[in-house]
N, C-alpha and C positions, 0 to 999 in steps of 0.2 A: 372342284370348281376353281377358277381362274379367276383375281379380280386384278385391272388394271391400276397401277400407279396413276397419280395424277400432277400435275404437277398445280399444286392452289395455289401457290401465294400468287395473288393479286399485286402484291406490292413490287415482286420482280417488273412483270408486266410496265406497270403502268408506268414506275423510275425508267425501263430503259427506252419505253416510249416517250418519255417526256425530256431527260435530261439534257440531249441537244438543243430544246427549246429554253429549256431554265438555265442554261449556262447562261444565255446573252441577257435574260429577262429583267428588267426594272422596277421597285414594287417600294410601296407608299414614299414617305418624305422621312426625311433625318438625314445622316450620316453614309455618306459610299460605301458598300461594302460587298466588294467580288461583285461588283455590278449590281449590287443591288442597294436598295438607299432606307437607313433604317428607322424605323418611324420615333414618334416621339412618345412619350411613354406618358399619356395623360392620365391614369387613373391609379393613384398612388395610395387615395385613404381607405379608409375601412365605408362599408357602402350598408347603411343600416337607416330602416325604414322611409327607400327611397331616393337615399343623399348618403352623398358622399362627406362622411367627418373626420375629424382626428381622433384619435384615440384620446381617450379621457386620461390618460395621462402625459400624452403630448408625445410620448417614445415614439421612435422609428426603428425600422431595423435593414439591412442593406439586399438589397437580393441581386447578388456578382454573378457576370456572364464568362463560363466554364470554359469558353475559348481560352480567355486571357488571365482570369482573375480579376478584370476591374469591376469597378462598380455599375450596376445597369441603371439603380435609381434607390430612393429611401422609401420604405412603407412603411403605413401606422403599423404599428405593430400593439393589438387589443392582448388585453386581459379581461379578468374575470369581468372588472364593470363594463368592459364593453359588451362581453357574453351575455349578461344579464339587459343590458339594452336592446340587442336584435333579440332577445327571447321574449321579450316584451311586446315588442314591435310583431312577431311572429303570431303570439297569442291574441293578440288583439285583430289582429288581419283574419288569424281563423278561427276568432270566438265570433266577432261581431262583423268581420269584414266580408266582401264579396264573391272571394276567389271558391270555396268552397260551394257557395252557394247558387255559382252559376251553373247552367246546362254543360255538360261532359263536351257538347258540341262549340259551346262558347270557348269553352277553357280550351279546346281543341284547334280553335282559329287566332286564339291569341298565340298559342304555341307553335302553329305554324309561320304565322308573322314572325317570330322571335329568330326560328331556322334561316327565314328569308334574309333578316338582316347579317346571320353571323353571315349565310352565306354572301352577301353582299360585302362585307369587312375580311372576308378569308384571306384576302393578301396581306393585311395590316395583321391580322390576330395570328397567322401563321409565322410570320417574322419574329413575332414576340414570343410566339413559342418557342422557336430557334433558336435568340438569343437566351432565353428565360432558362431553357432545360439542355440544349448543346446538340438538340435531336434533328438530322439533316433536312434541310427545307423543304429538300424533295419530298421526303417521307410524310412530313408536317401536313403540307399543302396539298399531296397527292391519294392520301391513304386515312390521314385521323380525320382533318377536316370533313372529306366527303362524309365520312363513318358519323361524327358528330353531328351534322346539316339533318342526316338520315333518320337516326335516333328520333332527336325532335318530334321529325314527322312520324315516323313510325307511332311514340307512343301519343302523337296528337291522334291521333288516326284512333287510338283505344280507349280517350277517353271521357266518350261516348257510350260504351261497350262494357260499362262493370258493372253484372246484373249480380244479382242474388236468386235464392233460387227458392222453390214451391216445394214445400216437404208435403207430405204423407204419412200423417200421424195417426196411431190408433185409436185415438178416441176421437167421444166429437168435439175436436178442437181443428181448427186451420191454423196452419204454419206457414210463417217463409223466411226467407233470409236479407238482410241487409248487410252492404258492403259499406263500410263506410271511410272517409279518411281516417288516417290513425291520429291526425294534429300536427302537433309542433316535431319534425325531424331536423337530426342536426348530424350534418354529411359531412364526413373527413374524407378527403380526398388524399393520394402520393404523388410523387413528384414526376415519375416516370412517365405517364402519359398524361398529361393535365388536363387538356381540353377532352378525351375521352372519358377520363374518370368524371368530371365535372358531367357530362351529357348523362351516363352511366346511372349517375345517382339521382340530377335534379329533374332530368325528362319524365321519369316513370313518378317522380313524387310532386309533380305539377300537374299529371295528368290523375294522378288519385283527389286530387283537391286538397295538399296539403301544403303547410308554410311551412321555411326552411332558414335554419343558418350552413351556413357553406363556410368550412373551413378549406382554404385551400393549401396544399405545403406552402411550406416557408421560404424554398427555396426555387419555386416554380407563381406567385400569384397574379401573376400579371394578366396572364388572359381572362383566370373568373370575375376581376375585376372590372375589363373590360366587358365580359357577358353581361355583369351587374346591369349595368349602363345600356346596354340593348336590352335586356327584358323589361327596363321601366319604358323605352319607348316604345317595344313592341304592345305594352299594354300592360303587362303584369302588376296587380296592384302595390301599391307602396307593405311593405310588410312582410310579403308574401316569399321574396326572395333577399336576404342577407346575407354581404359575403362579410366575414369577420378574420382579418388576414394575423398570422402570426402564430406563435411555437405550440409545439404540441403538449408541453409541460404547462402551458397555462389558458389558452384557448381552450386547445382538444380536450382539456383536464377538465376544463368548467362548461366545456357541453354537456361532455358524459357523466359527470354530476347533477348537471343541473335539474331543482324539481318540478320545471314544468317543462321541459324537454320530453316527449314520449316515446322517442325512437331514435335511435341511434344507427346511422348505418358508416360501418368506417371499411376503408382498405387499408392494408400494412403490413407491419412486421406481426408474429405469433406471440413476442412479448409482451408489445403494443396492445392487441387486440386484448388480452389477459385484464390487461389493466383495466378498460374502458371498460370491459364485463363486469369486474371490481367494480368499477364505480358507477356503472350503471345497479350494480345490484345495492351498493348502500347506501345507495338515493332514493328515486320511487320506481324500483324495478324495471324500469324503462324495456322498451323491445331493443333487443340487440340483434343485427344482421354483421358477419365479421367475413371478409374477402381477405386470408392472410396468407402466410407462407409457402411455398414449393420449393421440389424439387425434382422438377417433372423428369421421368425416364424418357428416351427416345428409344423402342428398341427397332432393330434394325437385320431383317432375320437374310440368310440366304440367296434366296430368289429376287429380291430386291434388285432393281437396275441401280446401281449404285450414283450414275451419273443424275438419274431420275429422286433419287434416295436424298442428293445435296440439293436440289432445286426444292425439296420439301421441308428439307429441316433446318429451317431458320432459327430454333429457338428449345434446344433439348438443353437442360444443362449438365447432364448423364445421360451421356449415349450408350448404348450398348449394340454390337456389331458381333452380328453370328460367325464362329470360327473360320468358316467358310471362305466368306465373301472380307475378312479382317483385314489381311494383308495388303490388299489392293484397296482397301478403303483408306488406310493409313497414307498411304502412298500420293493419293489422290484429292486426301487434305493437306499433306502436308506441301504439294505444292500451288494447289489454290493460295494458300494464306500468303503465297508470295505476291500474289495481285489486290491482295486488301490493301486497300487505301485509307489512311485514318488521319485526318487534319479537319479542316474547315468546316460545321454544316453547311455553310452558304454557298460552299462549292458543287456541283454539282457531282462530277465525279466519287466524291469523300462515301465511302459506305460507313465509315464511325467518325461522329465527332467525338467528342471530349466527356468525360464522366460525371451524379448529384449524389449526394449522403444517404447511408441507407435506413434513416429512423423510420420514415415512413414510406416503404415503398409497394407496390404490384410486382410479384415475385415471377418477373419472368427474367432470365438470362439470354438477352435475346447474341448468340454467338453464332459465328462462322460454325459452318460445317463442308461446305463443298463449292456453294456456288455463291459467290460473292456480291453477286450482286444487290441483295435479298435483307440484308442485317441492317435493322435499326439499330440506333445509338442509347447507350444511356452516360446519361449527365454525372460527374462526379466535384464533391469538391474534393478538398485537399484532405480531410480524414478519411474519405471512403478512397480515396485514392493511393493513401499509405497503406488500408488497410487490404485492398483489393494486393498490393507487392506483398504484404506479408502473407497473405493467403499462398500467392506464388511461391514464396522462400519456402513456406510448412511443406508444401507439395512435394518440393525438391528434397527435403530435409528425411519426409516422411517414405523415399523409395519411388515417388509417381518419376516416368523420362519425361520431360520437359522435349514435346515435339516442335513447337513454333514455340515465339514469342517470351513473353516474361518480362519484358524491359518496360520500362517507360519511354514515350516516345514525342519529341517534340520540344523546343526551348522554352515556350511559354505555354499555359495553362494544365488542362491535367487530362493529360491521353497517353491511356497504358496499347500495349502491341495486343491485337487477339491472341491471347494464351491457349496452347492444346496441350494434355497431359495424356501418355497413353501408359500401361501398366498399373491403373488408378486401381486399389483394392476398393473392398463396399464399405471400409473400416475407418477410412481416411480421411481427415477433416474435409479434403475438397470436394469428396465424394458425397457429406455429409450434411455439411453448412451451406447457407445462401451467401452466398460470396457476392453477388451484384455488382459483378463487373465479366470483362470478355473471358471469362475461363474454363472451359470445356474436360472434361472426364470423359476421357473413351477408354470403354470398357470390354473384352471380349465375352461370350457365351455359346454353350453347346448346344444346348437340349431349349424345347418349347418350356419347360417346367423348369429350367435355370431361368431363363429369361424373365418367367411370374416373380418367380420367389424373391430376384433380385432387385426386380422392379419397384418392389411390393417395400422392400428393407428402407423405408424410411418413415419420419414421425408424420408427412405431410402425404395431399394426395389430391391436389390443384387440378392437375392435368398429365396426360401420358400421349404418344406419339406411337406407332405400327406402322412399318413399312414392310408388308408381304404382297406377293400376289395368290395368295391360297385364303380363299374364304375362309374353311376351317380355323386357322390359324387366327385370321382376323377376329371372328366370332368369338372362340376359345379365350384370346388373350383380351379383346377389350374386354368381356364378364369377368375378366380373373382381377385386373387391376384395379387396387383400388383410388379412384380418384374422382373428379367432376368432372370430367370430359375427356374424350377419346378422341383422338383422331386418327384415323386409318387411311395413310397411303396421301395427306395433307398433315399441316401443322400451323398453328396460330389463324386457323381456318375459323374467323368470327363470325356470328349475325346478328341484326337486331334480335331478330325472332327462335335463338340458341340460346337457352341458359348456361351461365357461368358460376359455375363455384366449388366450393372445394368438399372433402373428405378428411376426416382426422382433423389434426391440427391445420390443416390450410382453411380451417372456421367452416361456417354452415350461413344458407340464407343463399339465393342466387342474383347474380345479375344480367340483365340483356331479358329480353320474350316477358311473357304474359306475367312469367312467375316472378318476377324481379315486381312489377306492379301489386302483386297480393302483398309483398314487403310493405307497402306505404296503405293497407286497408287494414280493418278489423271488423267480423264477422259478427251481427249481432240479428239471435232468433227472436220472433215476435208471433205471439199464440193468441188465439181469441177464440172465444169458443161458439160453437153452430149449435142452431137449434133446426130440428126438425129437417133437418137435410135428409133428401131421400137417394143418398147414397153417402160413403166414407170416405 
């Protein structure tokens, strides 16, 4: 049996339906920039029970836009006694406060309000995302926004819907079950997709009726601060939602510490996540949900239309390409990458703006493979940008050819060239590491049982990619691989209603659909006993 390629991303589509129109487009108030005017950046402090304050020791810290290197604006930057303040503000909202206690349905139309406003502000909140993370506007305002408006409503829509359920006991007792919030969560977000990770975490733990502090990276928090500030007008009680901006050595340290924090849900690095398990276990055992590392395979077998094969794969960062169809696929990237464009986000044209650090990130490499138009950006500063050239230099050092790229690119800020390495072994640092910048491993393979085995040779297992048109094959190879999600014949193919998450070391716990909601409940049975029932 035959199954057709598709070509999914969405996000080709809608960029090159739109960009004729967002080249000329004009959007909030500030500064001119490529035609667009950039706003003003009003929400700088830490936003805890309701209000916006300073950090209780008065610190800032600078959060620089990746185009240039300058500074974007100062934010409080909290510590521990700020952590202990929204934990406070959080417990008290969900011991004694209203959020928890309203109807699923209440909670459900406040969180729609809440969508309506980002959606209402998406011009200004996607700008800030641009400048904040280096990610092209296009993509911001055409692809995460919609996704994030969606979310919202999605899990407003569910949280009405969290039933428990009627056991069937053998004796005479009657059972049932209750769902209930789990309490105070405290959400680490990375820097890579900001406004999705933020929706990602707080939608599904507003619609469990739980209270929240929201760490956002340190080097992306501009927009959850700005959410801050719509979900109090949307309605959201005072308490309910804190964001506590600032480092992961002392924030993130003293959430996942912290003893009346009950869940912890973080994205990031494998290190990273280690740690907050650490210190979630030598506190009060807290729930841990951990979304960490990859190293997703793309394989890419024979029968594949190879033209059809680059408009899918935005985002492998090991590819592998069957003997076959090898030569001509090499060929066929190595002259696309001559039409990548890498400068400005604000420009409309740009398919990569500029690179962010990689302490705390969502381990995708989102890199060229064929068809250009399709590749989001990721933000670097200046260490992950040294670091991303010496991954390149190892490459070169270690036997990989060096097909496109390798350079840095541009006189100010920090934009590396899309890197392609072909000859890449499975042994090789680049083949190995998350490198989190444009750097691609193309790998050749013979057999369907090379393609597993290889796939298979690493410590993570996030996500994996298939490009056949032979059912078998598809079947066969997504059972064999091991990861949290498959994609067959598409790639970075998301839903609200698709769970995300990983295998092995890319952590445990999902995100996105129903199952990302049971995250933010706790199951609790309740027995009473029958008399004289005339049945069991």
């Amino acid at each position: 049996m035959e199954i057709r390629p598709r070509a999914s991303s969405v996000l080709c589509g809608l960029v090159q339906e739109a960009s004729a129109a967002m080249a000329s487009e004009e959007d909030c108030s500030g500064t001119a920039e490529n035609g667009f005017m950039l706003p003003e950046v009003k929400f700088t402090k830490l936003f805890i029970n309701g209000s916006f304050v300073d950090a209780v020791s008065g610190k800032t810290f600078e959060t620089i836009d990746p185009r240039t290197g300058d500074v974007i604006a100062e934010i409080a930057s909290g510590d521990k006694e700020d952590v202990d303040l929204a934990v406070a503000a959080a417990r008290d909202a969900f011991d004694d406060g209203k959020w928890p206690r309203l109807p699923g349905y209440q909670r459900g139309r406040i969180m729609m309000k809440f969508a309506d406003l980002i959606e209402q502000h998406v011009e200004e909140l996607a700008v800030l995302e641009c400048i904040d993370s280096g990610k092209p506007l296009l993509v911001s305002k055409l692809v995460d926004f919609p996704s994030v408006i969606s979310m919202f409503r999605y899990y407003a829509g569910a949280a009405d819907k969290i039933h428990g359920e009627t056991l069937k006991l053998a004796q005479e007792l009657q059972g049932y079950t209750l769902k209930e919030p789990i309490g105070v969560v405290g959400l680490i977000i990375p820097w890579n997709y900001p406004m999705l990770m933020f929706a990602l975490k707080v939608a599904p733990a507003l619609a469990a009726g739980c209270t929240m502090i929201v760490k956002p990276a340190e080097q992306t928090p501009l927009t959850a601060l700005y959410c801050a500030h719509l979900a109090k007008q949307a309605g959201i009680p005072d308490g309910v939602l804190n964001v506590v901006t600032g480092f992961g050595r002392t924030v993130g340290a003293a959430i996942s510490s912290h003893m009346d924090v009950d869940k912890v849900s973080f994205t990031g690095s494998t290190e990273t996540g280690r740690v907050v398990m650490e210190a979630a276990a030598r506190s009060n055992l807290k729930s841990v949900s951990l979304e960490l590392g990859g190293k997703s395979p793309l394989l890419i077998f024979d029968d594949a239309d190879i033209d059809m094969a680059g408009e899918i794969c935005v985002a492998g960062s090991r590819v592998f390409v069957q003997e076959g169809i090898y030569d001509e696929f090499v060929k066929k990237i190595a002259l696309s990458s001559k039409e990548w464009i890498v400068g400005d986000p604000f420009d409309p044209r740009v398919n990569q703006g500029p690179q962010v650090t990689i302490l705390e990130a969502f381990y995708f490499h989102m890199l060229l493979v064929v068809v250009h138009e399709c590749l989001p950006s990721i933000k670097v500063d200046k260490r992950q940008f040294d670091k991303i050239l010496s991954y390149i230099d190892h490459g070169k050092r270690e036997g990989a050819t060096l097909l496109t790229g390798g350079k840095p690119c541009g006189e100010k800020g920090y934009y590396i060239e899309p890197t392609i390495f072909t000859d890449v072994k499975d042994d090789m640092l680049i083949a190995k590491d998350e490198i989190f910048g444009p750097v691609m491993s193309l790998m050749k393979f013979s057999t369907v049982e090379e393609a597993i085995q290889r796939a298979n040779y690493t410590k993570y297992g996030l996500a994996a990619g298939i490009v056949t048109k032979d059912l078998n094959i598809a079947n066969r190879v997504s059972r064999s691989i091991r990861a949290g999600i498959i994609w067959v014949n598409c790639y970075f193919a998301f839903d609200n209603d698709c769970p995300f998450g990983g295998y092995k070391m890319s952590g445990f716990g999902r995100d996105s659909g129903l199952h990302a909601l049971e995250k933010y409940l706790k199951v609790k049975s309740v027995v009473t006993p029958i008399y004289g029932s005339p049945w069991l």
